[in-house]
NUMI-309500 format. One line per 4 residues: number of its first residue (from 0); their letters; for each residue y, x, z of N, C-alpha, C. Coordinates in steps of 0.02 Angstrom, whole numbers, plus 50000, padded with zeros to 5 digits. Each point is the difference from the previous one (the first is absolute). Example, Ala and Ser with C-alpha at 12.3 -4.5 7.8 and 13.67 -1.06 7.14 Angstrom:
<pts>
0 = as = 49716 50660 50390 50059 49955 50000 50060 50045 50000 | 50053 49982 49964 50059 50042 50003 50055 49961 50037;
</pts>
This chain:
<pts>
0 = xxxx = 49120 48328 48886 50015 50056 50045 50000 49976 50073 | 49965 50047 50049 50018 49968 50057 50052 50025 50021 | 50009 49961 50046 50099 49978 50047 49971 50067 50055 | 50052 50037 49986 50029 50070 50035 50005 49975 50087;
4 = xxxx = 49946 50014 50055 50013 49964 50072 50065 50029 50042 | 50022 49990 50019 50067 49998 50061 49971 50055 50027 | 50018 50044 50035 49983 50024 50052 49985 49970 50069 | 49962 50010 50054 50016 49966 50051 50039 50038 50030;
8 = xxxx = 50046 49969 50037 50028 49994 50058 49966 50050 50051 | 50032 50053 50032 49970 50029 50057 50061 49987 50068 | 49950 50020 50053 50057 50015 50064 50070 50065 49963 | 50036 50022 50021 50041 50033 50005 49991 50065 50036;
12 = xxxx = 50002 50061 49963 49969 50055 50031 50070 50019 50051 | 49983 50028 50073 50054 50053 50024 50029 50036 49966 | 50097 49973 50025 50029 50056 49981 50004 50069 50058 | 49965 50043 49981 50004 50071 50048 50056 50032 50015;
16 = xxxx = 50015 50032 50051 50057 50048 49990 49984 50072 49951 | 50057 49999 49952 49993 50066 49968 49978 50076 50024 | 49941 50017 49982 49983 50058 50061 50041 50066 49946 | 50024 49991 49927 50030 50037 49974 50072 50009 50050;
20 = xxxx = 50036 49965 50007 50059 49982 50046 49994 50039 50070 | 49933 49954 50035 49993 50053 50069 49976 50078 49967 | 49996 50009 49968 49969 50101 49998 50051 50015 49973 | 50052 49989 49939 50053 50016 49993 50047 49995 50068;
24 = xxxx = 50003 49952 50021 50061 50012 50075 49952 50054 50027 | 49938 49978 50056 49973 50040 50039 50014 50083 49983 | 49971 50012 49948 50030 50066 49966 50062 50035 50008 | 50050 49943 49975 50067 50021 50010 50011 50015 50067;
28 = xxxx = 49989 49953 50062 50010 50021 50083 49993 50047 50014 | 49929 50008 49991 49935 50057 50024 50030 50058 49989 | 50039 50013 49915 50020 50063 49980 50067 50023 50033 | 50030 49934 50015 50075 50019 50030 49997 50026 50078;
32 = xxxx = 49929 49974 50036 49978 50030 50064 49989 50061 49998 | 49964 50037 49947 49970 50054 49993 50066 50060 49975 | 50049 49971 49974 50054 50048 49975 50058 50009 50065 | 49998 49932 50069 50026 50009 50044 49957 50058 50038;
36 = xxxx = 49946 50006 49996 49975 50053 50056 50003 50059 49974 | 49990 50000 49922 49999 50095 49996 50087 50005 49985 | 50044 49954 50005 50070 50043 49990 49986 50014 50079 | 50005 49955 50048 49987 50007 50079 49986 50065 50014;
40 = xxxx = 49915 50006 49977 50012 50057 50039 50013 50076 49981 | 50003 49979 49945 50044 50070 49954 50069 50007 50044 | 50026 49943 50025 50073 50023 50031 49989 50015 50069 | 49946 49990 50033 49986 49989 50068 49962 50055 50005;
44 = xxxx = 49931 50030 49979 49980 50056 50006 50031 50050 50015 | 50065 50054 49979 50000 50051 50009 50052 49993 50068 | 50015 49938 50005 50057 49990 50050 49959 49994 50069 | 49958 49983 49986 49970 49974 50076 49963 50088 50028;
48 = xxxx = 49980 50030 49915 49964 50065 50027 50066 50053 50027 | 50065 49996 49998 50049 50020 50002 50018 50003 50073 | 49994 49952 50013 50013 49941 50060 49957 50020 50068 | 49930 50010 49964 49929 49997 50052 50018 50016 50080;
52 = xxxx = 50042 50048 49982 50008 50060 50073 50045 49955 50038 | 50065 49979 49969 50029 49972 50048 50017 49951 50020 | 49939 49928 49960 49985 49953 50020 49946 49996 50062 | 49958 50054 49972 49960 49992 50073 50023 50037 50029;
56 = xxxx = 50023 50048 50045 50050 50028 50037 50025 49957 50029 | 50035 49934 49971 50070 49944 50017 49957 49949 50037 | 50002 50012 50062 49981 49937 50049 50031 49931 49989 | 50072 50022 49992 50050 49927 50011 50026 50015 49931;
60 = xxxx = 49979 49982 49928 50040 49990 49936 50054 49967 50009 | 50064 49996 49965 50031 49963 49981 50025 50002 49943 | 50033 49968 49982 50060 49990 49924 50016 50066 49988 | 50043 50032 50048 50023 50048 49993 49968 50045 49969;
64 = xxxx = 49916 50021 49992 49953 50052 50010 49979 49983 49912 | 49935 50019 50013 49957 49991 49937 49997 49941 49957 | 50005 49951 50058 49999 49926 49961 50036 50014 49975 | 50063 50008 49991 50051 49979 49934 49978 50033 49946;
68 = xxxx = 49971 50037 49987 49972 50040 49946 49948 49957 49965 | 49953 49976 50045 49948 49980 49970 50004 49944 50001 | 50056 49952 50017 50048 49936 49974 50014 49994 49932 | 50042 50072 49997 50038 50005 49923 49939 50017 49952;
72 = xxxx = 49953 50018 50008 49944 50028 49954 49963 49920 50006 | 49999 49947 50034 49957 49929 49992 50044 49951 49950 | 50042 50000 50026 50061 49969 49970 50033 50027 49945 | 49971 50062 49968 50017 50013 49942 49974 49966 49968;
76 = xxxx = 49937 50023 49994 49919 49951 49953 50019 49938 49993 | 50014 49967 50068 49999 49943 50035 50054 49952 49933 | 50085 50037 49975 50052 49967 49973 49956 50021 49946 | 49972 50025 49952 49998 49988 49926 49945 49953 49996;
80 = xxxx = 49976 49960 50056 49948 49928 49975 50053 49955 50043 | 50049 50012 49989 50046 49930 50026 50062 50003 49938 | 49984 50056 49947 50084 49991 49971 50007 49945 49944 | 50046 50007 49964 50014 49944 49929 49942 50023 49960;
84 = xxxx = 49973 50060 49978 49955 50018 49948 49937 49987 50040 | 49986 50010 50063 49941 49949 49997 49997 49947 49996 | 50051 49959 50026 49996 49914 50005 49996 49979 49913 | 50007 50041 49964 50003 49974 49937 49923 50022 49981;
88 = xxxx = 49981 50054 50007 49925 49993 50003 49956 49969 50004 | 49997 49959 50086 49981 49957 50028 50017 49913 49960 | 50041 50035 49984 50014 49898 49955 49962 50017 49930 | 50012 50045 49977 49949 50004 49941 49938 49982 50023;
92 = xxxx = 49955 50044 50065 49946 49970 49995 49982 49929 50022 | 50042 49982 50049 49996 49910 50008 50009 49978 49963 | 50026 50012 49948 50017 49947 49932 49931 50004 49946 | 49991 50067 50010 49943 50006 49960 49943 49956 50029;
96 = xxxx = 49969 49999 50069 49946 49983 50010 50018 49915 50000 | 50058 49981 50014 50011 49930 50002 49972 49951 49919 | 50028 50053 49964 50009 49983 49909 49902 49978 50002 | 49965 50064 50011 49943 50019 49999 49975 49947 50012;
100 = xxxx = 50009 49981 50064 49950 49938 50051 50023 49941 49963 | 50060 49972 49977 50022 49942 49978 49973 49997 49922 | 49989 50042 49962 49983 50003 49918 49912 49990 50020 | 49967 50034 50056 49939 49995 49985 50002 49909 50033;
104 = xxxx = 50013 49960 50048 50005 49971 50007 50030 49936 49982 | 50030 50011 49934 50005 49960 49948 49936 50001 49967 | 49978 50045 49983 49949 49999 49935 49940 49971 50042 | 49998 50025 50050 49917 49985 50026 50012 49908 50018;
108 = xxxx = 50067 49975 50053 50008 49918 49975 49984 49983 49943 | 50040 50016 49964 50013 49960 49941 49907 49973 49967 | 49961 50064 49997 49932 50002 49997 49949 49945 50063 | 50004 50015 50038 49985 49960 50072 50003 49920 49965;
112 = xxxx = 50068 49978 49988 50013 49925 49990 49979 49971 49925 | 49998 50070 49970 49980 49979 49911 49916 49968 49993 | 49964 50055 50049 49940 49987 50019 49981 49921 49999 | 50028 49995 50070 49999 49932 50040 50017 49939 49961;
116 = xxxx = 50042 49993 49956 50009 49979 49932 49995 49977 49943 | 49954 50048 49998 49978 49988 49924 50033 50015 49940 | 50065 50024 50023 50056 49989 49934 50041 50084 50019 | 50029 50014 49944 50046 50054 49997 50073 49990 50030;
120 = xxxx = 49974 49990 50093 50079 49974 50038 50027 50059 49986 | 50072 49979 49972 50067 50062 49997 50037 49977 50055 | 49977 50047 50069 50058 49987 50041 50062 50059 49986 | 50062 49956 50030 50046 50035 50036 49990 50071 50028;
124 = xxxx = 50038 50061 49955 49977 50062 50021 50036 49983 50077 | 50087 50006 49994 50048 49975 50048 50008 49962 50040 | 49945 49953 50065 50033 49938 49997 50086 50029 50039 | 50020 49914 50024 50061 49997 50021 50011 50022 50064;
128 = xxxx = 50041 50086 50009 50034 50006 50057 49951 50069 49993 | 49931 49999 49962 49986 50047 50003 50026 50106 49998 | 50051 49973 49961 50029 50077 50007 50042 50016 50040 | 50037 49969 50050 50028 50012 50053 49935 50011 50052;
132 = xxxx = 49949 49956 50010 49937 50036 50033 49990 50057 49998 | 50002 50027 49925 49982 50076 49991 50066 50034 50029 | 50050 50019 49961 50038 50005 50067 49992 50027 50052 | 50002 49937 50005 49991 50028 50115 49946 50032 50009;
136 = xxxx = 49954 49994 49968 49925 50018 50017 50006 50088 49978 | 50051 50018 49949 50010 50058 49989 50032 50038 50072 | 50055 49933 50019 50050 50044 50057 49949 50017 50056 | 49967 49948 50008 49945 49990 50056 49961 50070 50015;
140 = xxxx = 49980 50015 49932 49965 50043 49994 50036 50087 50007 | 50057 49977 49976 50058 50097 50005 49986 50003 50084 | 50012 49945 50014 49999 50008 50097 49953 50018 50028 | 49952 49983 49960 49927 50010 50046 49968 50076 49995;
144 = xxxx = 50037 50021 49934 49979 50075 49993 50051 50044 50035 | 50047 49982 49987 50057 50035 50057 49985 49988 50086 | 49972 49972 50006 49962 49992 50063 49949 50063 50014 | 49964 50026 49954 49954 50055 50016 50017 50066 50041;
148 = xxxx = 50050 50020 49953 50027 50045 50020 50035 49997 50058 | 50026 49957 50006 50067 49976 50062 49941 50022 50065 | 49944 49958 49984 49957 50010 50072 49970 50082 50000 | 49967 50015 49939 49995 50061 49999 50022 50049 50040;
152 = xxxx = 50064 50004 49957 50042 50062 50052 50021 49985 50065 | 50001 49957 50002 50029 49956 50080 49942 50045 50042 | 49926 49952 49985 49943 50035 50020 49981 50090 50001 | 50036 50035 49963 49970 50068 50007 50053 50030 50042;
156 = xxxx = 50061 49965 49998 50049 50036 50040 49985 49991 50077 | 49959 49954 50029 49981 49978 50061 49939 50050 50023 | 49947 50002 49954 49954 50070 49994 50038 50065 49998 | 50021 50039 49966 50022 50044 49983 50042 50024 50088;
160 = xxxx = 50046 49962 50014 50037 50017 50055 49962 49980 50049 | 49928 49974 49998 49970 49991 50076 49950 50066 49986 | 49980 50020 49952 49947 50054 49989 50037 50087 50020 | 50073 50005 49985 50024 50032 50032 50007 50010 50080;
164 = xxxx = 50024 49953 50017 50026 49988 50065 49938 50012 50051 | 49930 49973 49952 49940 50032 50046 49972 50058 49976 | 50019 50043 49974 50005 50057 49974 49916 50020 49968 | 50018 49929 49948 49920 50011 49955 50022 50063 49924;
168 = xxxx = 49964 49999 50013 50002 50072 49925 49999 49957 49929 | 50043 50036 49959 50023 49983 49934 49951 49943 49956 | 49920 50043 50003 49952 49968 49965 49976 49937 50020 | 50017 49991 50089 49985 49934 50024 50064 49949 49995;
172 = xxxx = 50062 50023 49997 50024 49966 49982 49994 49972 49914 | 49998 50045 49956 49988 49972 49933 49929 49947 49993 | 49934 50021 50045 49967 49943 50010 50027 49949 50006 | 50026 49990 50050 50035 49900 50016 50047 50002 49960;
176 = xxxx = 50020 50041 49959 50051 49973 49943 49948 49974 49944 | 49937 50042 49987 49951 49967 49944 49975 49935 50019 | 49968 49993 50076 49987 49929 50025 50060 49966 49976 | 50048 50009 50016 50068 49927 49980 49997 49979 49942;
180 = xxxx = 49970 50038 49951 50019 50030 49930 49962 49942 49976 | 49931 49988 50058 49947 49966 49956 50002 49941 50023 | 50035 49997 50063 50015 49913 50004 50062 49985 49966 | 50038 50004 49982 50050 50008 49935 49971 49988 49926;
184 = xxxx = 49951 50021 49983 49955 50008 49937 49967 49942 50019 | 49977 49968 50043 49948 49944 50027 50044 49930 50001 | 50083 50008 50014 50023 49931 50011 50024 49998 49919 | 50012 50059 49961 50044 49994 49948 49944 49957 49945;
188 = xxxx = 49909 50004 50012 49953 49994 49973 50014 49911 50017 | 49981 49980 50061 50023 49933 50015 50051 49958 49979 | 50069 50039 50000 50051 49971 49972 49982 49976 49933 | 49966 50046 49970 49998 49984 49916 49958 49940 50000;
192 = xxxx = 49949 49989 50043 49941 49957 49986 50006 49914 50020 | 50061 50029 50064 50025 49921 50035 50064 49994 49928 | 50028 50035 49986 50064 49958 49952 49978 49979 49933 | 49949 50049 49988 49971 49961 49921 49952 49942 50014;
196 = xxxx = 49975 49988 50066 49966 49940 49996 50065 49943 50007 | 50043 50009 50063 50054 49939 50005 50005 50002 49959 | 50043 50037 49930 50036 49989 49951 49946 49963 49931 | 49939 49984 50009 49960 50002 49972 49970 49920 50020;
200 = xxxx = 50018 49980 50075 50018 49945 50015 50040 49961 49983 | 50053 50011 50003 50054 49957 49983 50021 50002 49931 | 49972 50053 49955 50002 49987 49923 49960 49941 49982 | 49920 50000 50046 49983 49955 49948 50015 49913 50033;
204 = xxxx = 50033 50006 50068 50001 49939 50023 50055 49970 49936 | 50049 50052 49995 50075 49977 49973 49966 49967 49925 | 49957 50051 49949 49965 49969 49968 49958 49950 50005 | 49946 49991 50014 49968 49936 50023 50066 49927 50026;
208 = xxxx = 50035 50011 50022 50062 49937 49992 50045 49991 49967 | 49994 50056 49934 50010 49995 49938 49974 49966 49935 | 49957 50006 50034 49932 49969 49936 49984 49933 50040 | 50047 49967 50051 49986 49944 50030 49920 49989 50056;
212 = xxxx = 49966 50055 50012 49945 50004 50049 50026 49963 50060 | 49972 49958 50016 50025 49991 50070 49969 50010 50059 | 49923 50020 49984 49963 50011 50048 49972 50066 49978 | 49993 50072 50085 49954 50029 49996 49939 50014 50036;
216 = xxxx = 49945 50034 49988 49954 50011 50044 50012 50072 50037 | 50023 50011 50060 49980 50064 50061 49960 50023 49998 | 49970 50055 49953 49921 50045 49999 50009 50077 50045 | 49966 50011 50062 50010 50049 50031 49950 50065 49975;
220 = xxxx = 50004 50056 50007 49952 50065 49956 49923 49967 50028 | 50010 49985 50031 49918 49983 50019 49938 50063 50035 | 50045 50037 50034 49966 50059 50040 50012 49994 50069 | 49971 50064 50038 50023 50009 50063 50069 50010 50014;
224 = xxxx = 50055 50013 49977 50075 50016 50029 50021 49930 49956 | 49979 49939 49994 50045 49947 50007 50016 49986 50066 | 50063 49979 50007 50020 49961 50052 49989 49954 50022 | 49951 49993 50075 49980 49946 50026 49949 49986 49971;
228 = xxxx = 49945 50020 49965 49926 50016 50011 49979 49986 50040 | 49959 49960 50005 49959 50006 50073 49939 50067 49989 | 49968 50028 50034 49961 50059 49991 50049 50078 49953 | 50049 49985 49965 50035 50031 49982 50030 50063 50052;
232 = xxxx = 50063 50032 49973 50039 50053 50045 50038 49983 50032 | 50026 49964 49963 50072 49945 50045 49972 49920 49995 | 49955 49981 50060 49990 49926 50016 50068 49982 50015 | 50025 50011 50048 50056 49976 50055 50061 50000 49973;
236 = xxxx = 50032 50022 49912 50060 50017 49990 50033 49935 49999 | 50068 50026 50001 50051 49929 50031 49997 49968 49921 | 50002 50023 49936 49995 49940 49952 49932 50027 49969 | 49964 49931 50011 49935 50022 49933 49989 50010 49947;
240 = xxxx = 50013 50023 49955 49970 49980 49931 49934 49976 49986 | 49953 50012 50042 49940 49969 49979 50008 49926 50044 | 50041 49976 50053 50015 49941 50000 50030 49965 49932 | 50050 50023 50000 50068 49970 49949 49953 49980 49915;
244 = xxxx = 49962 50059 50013 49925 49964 49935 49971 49969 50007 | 49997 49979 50058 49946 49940 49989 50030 49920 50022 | 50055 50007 50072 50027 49947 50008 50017 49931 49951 | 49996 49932 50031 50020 49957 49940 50057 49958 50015;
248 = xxxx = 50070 50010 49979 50031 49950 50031 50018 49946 49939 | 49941 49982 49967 50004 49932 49958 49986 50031 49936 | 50005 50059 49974 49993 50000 49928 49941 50054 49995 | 49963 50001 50037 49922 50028 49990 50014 50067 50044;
252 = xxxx = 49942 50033 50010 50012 50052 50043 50023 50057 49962 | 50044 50040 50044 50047 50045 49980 50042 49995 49936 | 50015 49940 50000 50039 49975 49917 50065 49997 50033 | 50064 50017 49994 50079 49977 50018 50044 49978 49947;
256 = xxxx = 50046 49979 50009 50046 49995 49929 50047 50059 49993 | 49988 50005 49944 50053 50058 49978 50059 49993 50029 | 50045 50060 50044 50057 50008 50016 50010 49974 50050 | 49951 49976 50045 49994 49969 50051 49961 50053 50061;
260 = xxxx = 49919 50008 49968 49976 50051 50045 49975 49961 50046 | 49975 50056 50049 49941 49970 50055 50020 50021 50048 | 49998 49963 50066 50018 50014 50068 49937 50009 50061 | 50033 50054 50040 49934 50027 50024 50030 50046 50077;
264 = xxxx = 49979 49974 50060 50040 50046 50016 50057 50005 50043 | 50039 49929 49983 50057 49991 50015 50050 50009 49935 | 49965 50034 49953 50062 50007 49953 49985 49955 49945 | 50040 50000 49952 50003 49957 49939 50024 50041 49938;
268 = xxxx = 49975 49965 49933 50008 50033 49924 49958 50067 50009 | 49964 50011 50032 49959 50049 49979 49953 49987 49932 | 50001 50066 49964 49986 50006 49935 49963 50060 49993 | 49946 49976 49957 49928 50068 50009 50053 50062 49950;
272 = xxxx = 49969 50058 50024 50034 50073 49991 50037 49990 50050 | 50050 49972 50038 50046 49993 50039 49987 49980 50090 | 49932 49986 49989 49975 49954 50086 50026 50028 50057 | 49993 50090 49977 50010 50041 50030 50016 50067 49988;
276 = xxxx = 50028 50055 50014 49985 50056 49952 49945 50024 49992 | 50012 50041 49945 49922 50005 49982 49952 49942 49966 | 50011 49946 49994 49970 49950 49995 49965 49981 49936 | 49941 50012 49993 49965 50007 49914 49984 49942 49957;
280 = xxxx = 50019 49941 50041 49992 49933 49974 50030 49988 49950 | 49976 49965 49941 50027 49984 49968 49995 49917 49970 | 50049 49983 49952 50009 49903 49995 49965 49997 49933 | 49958 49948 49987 49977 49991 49933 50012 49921 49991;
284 = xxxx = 50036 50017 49941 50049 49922 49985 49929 49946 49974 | 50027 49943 50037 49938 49944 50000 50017 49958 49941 | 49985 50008 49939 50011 49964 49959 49937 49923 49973 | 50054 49963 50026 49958 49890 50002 49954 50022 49941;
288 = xxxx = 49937 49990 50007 49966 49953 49963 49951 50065 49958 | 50026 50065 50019 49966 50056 49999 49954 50038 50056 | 50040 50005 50052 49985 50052 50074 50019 49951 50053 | 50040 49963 50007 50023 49946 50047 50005 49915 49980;
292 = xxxx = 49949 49959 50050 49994 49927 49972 50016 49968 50078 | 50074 50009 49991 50035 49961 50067 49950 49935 50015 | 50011 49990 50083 49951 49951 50043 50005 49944 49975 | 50062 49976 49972 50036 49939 49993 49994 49985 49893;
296 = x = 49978 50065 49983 50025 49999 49909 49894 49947 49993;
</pts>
């Protein structure tokens, strides 16, 4: 009989950020933007058409006048996305998308290093310290969505009482309430895309120095909106990623040690997903004698 061959050995495929994770959050934002504007202007519509005559009429508004009306009608909307039953909402869905990004990012490691291998590595679902990471990364996250709204209404109440005061008509004011609506819908889209990549970072660094990796390679998307491109969108940005990929400070270009990171900039421990926000880089663990044959081995 012949002898059954080994597999070879491959590089180690990228671990990605979960795009299940970003469209589940993104989703969740997007929808919580969209339920702030139609309670909005369900409460704001008939008040402002109420109003019309003797806001524009009112040269010199004050407290005393209309504003307080159309205070109490912002700030109504405004308290039921700040109370206990939403904040519990909001932790459901950070917990959810956290669970999401960390389960796919187990499975897709665990695969990545089995590859590289040759063998059926059983890593560590948990490593150490890991669930207090999650954690915070949950709290991290209640804040960041409670942040939407906070600016939100902040933002329409600044519109709303300047659109009066220049005595624009109802429908133009509900315009710049839909404009706000959509840069609101636009950062809540970002938020999802910058936290599932960090978190997507630092899962697999924490892994990869679990499984004892000590070296990774800095791979930037490889398009026009890398950072510091030359011919690119951003030549000039203050940290590169298409530097930080290629630089060598002794262990081949764009290789660092795990948990260490690359400096660039002025700063230090920078870590791809992390360089910058937004940052699409990602680390692919250099495993000896597979993908990485140190200068010195």
């Amino acid at each position: 009989m012949m002898e059954q061959r080994k597999k070879k050995p491959r590089a180690p495929k990228p671990v990605l950020p979960s795009q299940e994770a970003e469209r589940y959050y993104s989703g969740q934002l997007r929808g919580m933007v969209r339920l702030m504007a139609g309670e909005l202007i369900r409460a704001l519509e008939p008040e402002l058409k109420r109003l019309k005559r003797d806001y524009i009429a009112d040269a010199k508004p004050t407290l005393d006048g209309w504003t307080d009306d159309i205070l109490a009608a912002i700030r109504g909307v405004s308290r039921r996305f700040s109370s206990s039953l939403f904040e519990s909402q909001i932790q459901r869905v950070a917990a959810s998308t956290i669970s999401r990004a960390e389960a796919d990012n187990a499975e897709d490691f665990r695969k990545s290093v089995n590859q590289a291998v040759g063998v059926d590595f059983q890593l560590i679902t948990l490593p150490k310290g890991m669930q207090d990471y999650l954690e915070a990364s949950t709290a991290e996250n209640v804040n960041l969505i409670k942040s939407i709204p906070d600016e939100y209404f902040k933002n329409v109440e600044t519109i709303v009482l300047g659109g009066m005061k220049d005595g624009l008509a109802p429908t133009a004011i509900a315009k710049q309430i839909q404009e706000q609506t959509g840069v609101s819908a636009r950062r809540a889209k970002l938020i999802a895309r910058d936290q599932v990549s960090q978190l997507n970072a630092d899962l697999t660094e924490k892994r990869q120095a679990a499984a004892g990796i000590e070296f990774y390679k800095s791979e930037d998307a490889g398009d026009q909106r890398v950072s510091g491109a030359p011919g690119g969108k951003y030549p000039n940005a203050k940290i590169s990623c298409y530097g930080i990929a290629r630089q060598d400070i002794g262990y081949g270009p764009g290789i660092y040690k795990v948990g260490v990171g690359a400096s660039w900039g002025g700063k230090t421990g920078l870590k791809p997903g992390k360089h910058h926000p937004l940052c699409r880089c990602i680390a692919i663990a250099m495993i000896p004698g597979v993908n990485y044959f140190p200068k010195d081995g």
